[in-house]
Phi, psi and omega in degrees: 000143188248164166220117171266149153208172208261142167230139154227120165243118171053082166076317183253168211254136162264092167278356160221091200235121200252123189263119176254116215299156170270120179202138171085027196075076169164142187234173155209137154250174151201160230216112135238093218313178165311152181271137169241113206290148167306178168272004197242024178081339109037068177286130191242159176253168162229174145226163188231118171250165196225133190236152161215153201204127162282136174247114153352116174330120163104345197257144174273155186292002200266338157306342185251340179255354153314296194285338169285332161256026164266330188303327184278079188292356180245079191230149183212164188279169172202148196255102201246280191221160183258354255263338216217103188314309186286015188257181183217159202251114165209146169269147169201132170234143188224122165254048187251276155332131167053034190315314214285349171249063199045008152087131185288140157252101187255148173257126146239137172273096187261133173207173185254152165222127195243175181302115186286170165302338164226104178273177183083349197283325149337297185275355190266163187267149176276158166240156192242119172266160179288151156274117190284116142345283195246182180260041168296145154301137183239123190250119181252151155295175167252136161290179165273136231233127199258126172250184189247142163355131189269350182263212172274170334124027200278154205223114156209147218241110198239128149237139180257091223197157174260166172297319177323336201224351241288310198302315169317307191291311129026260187329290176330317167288321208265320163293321170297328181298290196300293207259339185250018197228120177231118176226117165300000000 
């Protein structure tokens, strides 16, 4: 099952961001920004998909990021961002895909994450306890508490884009990546 919905980062509006139920270990989003015209006036769209995967006793990130790049035989390493000690990098251009707009160009950013030591803490709220009236013992629940996967964490960060738009789609990707994407 997919849920589109609309997101705004850093001003701008995303009107097709496809949320994907979590199954087999693995969630995905994907993000399709404003269509960007060509030199010939032409609006074309790209996407940027977030593939995310719990990784399994024993399995390696090269298990998870190999079936995403074996399919691309014309890949090369690429230095897109450094933002993440484990991650890695790749280019692929195929001008088999997509000839009438200059034949496709995708980036993917593969990177790991292991459990930080106090997780959640990017993201929690102070909670404020109530205040007691009188000077009784005052007795609380504790609420519930959402943790994060106790194993690692593998990521990778996809732009699908043509040569035609490819530099323009670039920036976007490489902003979302960089500047609007926090993974604890």
């Amino acid at each position: 099952m997919i849920r589109l919905i609309r997101l705004r980062i850093f001003g701008q509006v995303f009107q097709n961001v496809g949320l994907y139920d979590y199954k087999n270990n693995r969630g995905f989003i994907t993000i399709v920004p404003p269509g960007i015209k060509n030199k010939k006036g032409r609006t074309i769209t790209y996407t940027i998909a977030i593939i995310i995967k719990v990784a399994q006793p024993n399995e390696k990130f090269e298990d998870f990021i190999d079936p995403l790049i074996s399919k691309y035989p014309e890949k090369k390493v690429a230095k897109i961002a450094t933002k993440y000690s484990s991650q890695l990098s790749f280019d692929f251009q195929n001008k088999e895909m997509y000839k009438e707009i200059g034949g496709a160009h995708l980036n993917l950013i593969g990177f790991e994450r292991d459990k930080p030591e106090f997780t959640g803490l990017i993201l929690e709220q102070p909670l404020r306890l109530p205040q007691s009236k009188t000077e009784k013992i005052q007795y609380y629940r504790a609420e519930n508490v959402l943790d994060r996967f106790k194993n690692k964490i593998y990521y990778a960060v996809m732009l699908d884009a043509c040569e035609d738009i490819y530099d323009e789609a670039f920036k976007v990707y490489k902003d979302i990546f960089e500047k609007q994407i926090k993974v604890e």
